[in-house]
C-alpha positions in Angstrom: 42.8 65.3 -50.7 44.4 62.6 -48.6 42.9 63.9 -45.7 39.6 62.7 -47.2 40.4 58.9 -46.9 40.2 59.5 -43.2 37.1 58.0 -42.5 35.2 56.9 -39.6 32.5 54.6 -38.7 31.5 55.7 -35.2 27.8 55.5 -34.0 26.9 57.5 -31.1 26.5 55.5 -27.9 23.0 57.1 -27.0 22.1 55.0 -30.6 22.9 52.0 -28.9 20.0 51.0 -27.6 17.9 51.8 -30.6 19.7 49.8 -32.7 19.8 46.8 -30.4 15.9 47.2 -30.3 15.6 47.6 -34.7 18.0 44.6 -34.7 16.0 42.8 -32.0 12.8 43.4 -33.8 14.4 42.0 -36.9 15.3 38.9 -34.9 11.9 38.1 -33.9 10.4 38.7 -37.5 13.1 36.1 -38.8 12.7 33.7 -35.6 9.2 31.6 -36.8 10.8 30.3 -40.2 11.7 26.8 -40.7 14.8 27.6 -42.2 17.5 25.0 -43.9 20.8 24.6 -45.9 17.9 24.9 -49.1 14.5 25.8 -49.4 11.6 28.2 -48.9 12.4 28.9 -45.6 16.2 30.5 -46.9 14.3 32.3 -49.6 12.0 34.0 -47.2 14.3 35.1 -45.1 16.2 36.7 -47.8 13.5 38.4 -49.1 12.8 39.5 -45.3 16.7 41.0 -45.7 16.3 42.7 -49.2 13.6 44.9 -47.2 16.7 45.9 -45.5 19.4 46.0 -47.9 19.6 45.7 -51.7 20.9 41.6 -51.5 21.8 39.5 -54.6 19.6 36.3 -54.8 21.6 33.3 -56.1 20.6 30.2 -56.4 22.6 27.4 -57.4 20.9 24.2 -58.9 21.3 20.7 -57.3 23.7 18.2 -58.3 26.2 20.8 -59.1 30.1 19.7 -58.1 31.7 22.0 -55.8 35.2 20.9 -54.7 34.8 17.7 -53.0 30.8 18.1 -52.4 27.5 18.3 -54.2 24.8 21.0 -53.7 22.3 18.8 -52.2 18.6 17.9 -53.4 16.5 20.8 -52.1 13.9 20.2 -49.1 11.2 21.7 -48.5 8.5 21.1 -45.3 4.6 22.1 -45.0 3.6 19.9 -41.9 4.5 17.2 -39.8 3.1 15.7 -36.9 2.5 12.3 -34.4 -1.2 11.3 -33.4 -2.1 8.8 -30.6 -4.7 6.1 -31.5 -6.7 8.6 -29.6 -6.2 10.7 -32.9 -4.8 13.7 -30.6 -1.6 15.4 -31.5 1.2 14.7 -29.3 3.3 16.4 -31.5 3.2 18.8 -33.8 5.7 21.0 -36.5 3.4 24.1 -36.5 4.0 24.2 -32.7 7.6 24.4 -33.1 9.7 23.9 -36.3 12.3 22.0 -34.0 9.7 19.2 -33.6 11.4 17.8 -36.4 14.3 16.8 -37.3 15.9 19.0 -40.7 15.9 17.0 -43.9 13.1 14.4 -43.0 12.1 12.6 -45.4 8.4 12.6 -46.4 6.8 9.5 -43.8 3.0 8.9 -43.4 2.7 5.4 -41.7 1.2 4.4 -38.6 3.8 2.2 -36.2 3.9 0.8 -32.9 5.5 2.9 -29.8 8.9 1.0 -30.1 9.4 1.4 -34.0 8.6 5.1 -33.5 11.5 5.2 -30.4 13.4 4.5 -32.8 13.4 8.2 -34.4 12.9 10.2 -31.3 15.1 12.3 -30.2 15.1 14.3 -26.6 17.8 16.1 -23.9 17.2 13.9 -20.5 19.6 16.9 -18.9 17.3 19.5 -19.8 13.7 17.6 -19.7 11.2 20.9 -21.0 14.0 21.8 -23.9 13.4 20.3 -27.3 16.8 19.4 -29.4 17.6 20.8 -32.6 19.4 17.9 -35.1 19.7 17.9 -39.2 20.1 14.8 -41.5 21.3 16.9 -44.6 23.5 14.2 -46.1 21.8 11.0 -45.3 18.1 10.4 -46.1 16.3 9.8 -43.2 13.5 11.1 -40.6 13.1 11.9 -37.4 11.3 14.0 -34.2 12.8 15.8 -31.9 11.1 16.5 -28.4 10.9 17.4 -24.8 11.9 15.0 -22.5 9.1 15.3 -21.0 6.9 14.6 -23.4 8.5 11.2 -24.3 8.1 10.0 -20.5 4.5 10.5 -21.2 4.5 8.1 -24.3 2.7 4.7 -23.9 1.9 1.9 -24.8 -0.5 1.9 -28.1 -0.9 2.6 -32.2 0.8 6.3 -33.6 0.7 7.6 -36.4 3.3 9.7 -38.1 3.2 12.0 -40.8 5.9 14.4 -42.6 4.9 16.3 -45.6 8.0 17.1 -46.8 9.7 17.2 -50.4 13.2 16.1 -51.1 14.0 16.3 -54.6 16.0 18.8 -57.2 15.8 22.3 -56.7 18.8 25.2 -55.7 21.1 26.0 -53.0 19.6 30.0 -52.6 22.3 32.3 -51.0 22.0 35.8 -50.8 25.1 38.4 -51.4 25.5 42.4 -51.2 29.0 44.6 -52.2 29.4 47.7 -51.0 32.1 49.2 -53.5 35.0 51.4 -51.8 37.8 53.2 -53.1 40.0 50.0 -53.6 39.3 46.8 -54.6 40.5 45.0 -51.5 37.7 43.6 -50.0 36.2 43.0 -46.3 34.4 39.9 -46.5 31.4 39.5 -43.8 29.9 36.1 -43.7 27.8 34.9 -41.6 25.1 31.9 -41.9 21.5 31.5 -42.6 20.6 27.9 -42.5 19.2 27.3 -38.7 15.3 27.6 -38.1 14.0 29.1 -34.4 17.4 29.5 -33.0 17.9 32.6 -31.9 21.6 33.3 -31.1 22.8 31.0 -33.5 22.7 32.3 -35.8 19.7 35.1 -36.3 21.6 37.3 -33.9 24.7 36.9 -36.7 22.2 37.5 -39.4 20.6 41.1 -37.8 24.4 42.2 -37.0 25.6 41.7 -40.4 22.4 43.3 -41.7 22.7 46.8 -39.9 26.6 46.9 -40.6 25.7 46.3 -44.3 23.0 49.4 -44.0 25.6 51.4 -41.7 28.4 50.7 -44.4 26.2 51.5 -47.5 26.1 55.3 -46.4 30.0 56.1 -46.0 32.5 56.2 -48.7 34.9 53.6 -47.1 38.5 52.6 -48.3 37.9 49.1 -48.8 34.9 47.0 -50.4 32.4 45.1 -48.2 31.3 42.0 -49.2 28.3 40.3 -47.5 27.4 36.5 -47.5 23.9 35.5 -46.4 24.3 31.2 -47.1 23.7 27.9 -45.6 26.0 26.8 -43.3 29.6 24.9 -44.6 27.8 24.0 -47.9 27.3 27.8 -48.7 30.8 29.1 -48.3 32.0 25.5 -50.5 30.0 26.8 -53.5 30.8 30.4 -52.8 34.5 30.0 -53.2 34.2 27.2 -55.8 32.0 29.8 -57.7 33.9 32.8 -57.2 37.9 31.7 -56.7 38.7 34.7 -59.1 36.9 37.4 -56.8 38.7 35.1 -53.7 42.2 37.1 -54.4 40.8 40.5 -53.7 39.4 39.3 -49.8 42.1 41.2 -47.3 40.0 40.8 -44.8 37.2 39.3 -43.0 35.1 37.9 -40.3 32.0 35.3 -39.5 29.5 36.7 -37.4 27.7 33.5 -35.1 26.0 33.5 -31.8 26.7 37.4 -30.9 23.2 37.8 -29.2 23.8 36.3 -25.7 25.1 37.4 -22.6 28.0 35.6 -22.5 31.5 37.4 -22.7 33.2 38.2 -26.2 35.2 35.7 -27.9 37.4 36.1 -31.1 38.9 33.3 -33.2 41.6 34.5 -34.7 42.3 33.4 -38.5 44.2 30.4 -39.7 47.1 33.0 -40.3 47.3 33.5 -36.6 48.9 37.3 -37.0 46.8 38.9 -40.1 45.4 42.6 -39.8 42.0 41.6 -38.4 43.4 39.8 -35.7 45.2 41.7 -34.2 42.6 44.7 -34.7 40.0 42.5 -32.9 41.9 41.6 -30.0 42.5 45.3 -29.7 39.4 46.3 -29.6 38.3 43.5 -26.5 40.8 44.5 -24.9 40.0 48.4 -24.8 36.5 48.0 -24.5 36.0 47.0 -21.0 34.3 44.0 -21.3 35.2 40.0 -20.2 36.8 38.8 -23.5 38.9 35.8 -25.3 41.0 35.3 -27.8 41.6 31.7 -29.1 43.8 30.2 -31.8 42.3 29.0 -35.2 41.3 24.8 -34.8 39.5 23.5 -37.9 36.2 23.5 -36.5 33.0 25.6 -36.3 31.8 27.5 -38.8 32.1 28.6 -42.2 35.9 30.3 -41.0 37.0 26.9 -41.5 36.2 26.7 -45.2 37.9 30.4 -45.6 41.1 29.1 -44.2 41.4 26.2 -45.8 44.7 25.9 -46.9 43.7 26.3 -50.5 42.6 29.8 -49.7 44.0 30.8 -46.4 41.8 34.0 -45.9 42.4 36.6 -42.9 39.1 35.8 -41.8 38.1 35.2 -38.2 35.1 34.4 -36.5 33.5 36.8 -33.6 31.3 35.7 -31.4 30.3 35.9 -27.3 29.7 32.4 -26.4 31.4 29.9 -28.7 29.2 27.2 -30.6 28.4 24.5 -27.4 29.9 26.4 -24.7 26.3 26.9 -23.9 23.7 24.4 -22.4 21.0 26.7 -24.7 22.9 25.4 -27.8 21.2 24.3 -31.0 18.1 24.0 -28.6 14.4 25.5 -28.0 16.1 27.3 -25.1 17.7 29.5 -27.7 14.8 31.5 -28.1 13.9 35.1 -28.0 14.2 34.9 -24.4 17.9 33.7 -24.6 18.7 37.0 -27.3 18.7 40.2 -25.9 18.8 43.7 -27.9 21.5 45.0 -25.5 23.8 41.9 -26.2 23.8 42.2 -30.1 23.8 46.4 -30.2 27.3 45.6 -27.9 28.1 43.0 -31.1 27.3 45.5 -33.3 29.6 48.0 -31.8 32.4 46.1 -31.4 32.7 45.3 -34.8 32.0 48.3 -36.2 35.0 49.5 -33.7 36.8 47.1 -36.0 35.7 47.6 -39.2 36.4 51.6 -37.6 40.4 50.7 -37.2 40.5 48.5 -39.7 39.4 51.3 -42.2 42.5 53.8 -40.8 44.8 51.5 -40.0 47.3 52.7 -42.5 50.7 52.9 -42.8 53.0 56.4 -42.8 56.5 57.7 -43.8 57.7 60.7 -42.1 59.0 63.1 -44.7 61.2 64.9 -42.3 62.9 61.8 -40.7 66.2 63.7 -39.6 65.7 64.9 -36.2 62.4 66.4 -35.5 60.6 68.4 -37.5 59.9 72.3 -36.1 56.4 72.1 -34.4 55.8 75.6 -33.4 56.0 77.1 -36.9 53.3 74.7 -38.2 51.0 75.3 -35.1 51.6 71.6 -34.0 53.3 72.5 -30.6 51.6 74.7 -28.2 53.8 78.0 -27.8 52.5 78.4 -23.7 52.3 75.2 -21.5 48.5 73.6 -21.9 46.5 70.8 -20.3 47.0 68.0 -20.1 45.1 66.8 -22.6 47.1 68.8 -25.3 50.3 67.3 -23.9 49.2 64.4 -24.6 48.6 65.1 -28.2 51.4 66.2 -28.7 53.4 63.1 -27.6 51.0 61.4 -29.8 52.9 63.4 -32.9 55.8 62.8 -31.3 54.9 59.0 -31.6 53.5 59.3 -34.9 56.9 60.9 -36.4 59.5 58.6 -34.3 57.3 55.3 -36.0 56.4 56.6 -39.3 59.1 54.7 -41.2 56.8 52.4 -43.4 56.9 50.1 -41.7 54.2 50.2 -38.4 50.6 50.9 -39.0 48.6 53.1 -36.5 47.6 49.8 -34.7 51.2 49.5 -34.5 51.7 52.9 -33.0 49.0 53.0 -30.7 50.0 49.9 -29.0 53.9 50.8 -28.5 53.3 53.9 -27.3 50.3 52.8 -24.9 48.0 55.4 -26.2 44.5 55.0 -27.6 44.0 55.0 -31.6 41.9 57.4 -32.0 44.5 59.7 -30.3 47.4 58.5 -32.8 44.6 59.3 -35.7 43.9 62.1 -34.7 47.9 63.4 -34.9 48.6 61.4 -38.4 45.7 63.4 -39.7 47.2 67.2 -38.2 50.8 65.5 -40.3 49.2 65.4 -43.4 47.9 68.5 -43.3 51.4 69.4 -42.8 52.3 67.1 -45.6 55.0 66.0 -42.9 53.6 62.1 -43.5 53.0 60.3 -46.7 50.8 57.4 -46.8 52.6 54.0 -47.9 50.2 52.0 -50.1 49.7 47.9 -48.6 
């Protein structure tokens, strides 16, 4: 029946918290790996994932041409460090994977204090915080430290090792569909390439993971699709691989830096006005929380590559604190410390709010659109003067009747007549029953 494509994808809110904790503990399990844009690191945190969903492994060899870019030579790292010519370690990979920078090149040489400056990098504003930096496109080495620990360099022999590997290999992405009643897709992206950095982007990673496991139980109207890949270079060899499945993405959003406390903030989609925009401002601004909404710019994450003009996907990118709004940024302070479970369960509901409304956000005719239809006789109007409460339902069918002309969907209803969705839902669904609405198709 049509009443069955109602669906729903609330959670209770006494879950909350132990879903913030699972996804939490998820976070920290993911949080030691030296991850990259190729290499061991992504494969182990897929295989980490797959204990959690069923993902698809992919892995694309190096060299291969994707649009205007070539899937890099893949790097791999096992230990790196600097000695003084006292033969101590000063600093060292296995004490934090940020110690050096991604992409290094293998080195073993021994130099003098100011030929090793030369490749040090540090954060004078934030002296006990080591930086995070990448070198993905131009061979080269590097080490990244604490401030403080490069004020206590002298004078004197070092030597310098990086046992790394740079050489042909695969880009390794990991993907999981969720098949729904259509074939119009909801494309959830978020990326995978960032070692010990906790908000960006393994709070992304353990959001999209528990909506993929939250999703897999429901029969939902549209088909979820799920990208687990390296930053920029993963969603340029997605859609050069997959243009023909590119036509059935409706929908979609890039999940990044959701673990903080920071307020929510929603980019909307090159389109400006798609579906998903407008559902997500919506939701922020019904669920009692600081929020923003900010205008597509060509900049930030892999959104950027989805609306390309080429494709020009409804896909948007939520997040709390945008990418370098924060002094924690691509930084050891971005720790496990710096991600809390409450902060990414209150991710996790908000977009399942939107996945929620995006789900029954459909579009009506009223099959008795001459006057109103007689209430009483089908039980939809109460005979002796209620509550409140059932008044307001009531106007809610009211609504629902006056606006079901094909064209406004229930996000459209709910806002004009200043009522909440679920309340509009609630009275398309007692209409169909009624057969007194007939769903439009998109």
């Amino acid at each position: 029946m049509i009443i069955d494509s109602i669906k729903t994808l609330d959670i209770e809110r006494n879950q909350t918290e132990n879903v913030g904790q699972n996804m939490y503990q998820l976070i920290t399990k993911l949080y030691p790996i030296c991850r990259s844009i190729t290499g061991d690191g992504v494969r182990e945190t897929l295989n980490i994932i797959k204990s959690f969903i069923p993902l698809e492994v992919h892995e694309v060899p190096s060299g291969i041409e994707v649009y205007d870019w070539t899937v890099p030579k893949e790097w791999n790292i096992r230990d790196a460090y600097i000695k003084n010519d006292r033969g101590e370690k000063i600093v060292d990979f296995r004490n934090s994977n940020l110690h050096v920078i991604n992409y290094s090149i293998p080195v073993n040489q021994k130099m003098s204090l100011a030929q090793l400056k030369e490749h040090l990098f540090t954060l004078p504003d934030y002296p006990d915080w080591i930086p995070y930096r990448t070198t993905y496109y131009k061979e080269s080495w590097g080490f990244c430290l604490t401030h403080n620990q490069y004020l206590e360099l002298a004078d004197g022999e070092y030597e310098v090792v990086i046992d790394s590997s740079l050489e042909a290999g695969y880009l390794t992405y990991g993907e999981y569909f969720i098949a729904g009643e259509t074939t119009e897709e909801v494309l959830i992206s978020c990326h995978t390439c960032h070692p010990s950095l906790g908000n960006d982007n393994l709070s992304g990673i353990s959001v999209a993971v528990f909506l993929a496991q939250h999703l897999s139980k429901l029969q939902n109207r549209y088909s979820y699709r799920f990208l687990f890949i390296p930053g920029t270079i993963g969603s340029v060899t997605w859609l050069c691989q997959n243009e023909a499945k590119v036509t059935n993405i409706k929908h979609g959003l890039v999940l990044t830096c959701v673990g903080d406390g920071g307020k929510f903030t929603y980019k909307k989609s090159r389109q400006g006005k798609a579906e998903i925009d407008k559902i997500a401002q919506y939701v922020l601004a019904n669920s009692g929380k600081e929020y923003e909404v900010i205008d597509f710019f060509p900049y930030g994450y892999d959104e950027r590559q989805y609306c390309s003009p080429g494709f020009n996907l409804a896909v948007g990118c939520f997040m709390r604190s945008p990418h370098g709004s924060f002094p924690e940024y691509h930084t050891s302070a971005d720790n496990l410390d710096f991600v809390q479970p409450e902060y990414v369960a209150d991710s996790y509901h908000q977009c399942l709010s939107i996945l929620q409304i995006l789900e029954n956000n459909k579009t009506y005719l009223n099959q008795n659109p001459k006057c109103e239809p007689r209430l009483g006789k089908r039980g939809l109007y109460r005979a002796i003067g209620g509550q409140a409460e059932e008044a307001l339902n009531e106007l809610a069918i009211l609504w629902v009747l006056n606006l079901a002309d094909g064209e406004h969907t229930l996000l459209d209803m709910a806002q004009r007549s200043g009522m909440a969705i679920n309340v509009i839902n609630k009275a398309a669904i007692a209409l169909l029953k009624h057969d007194l609405l007939k769903e439009i198709s998109a």
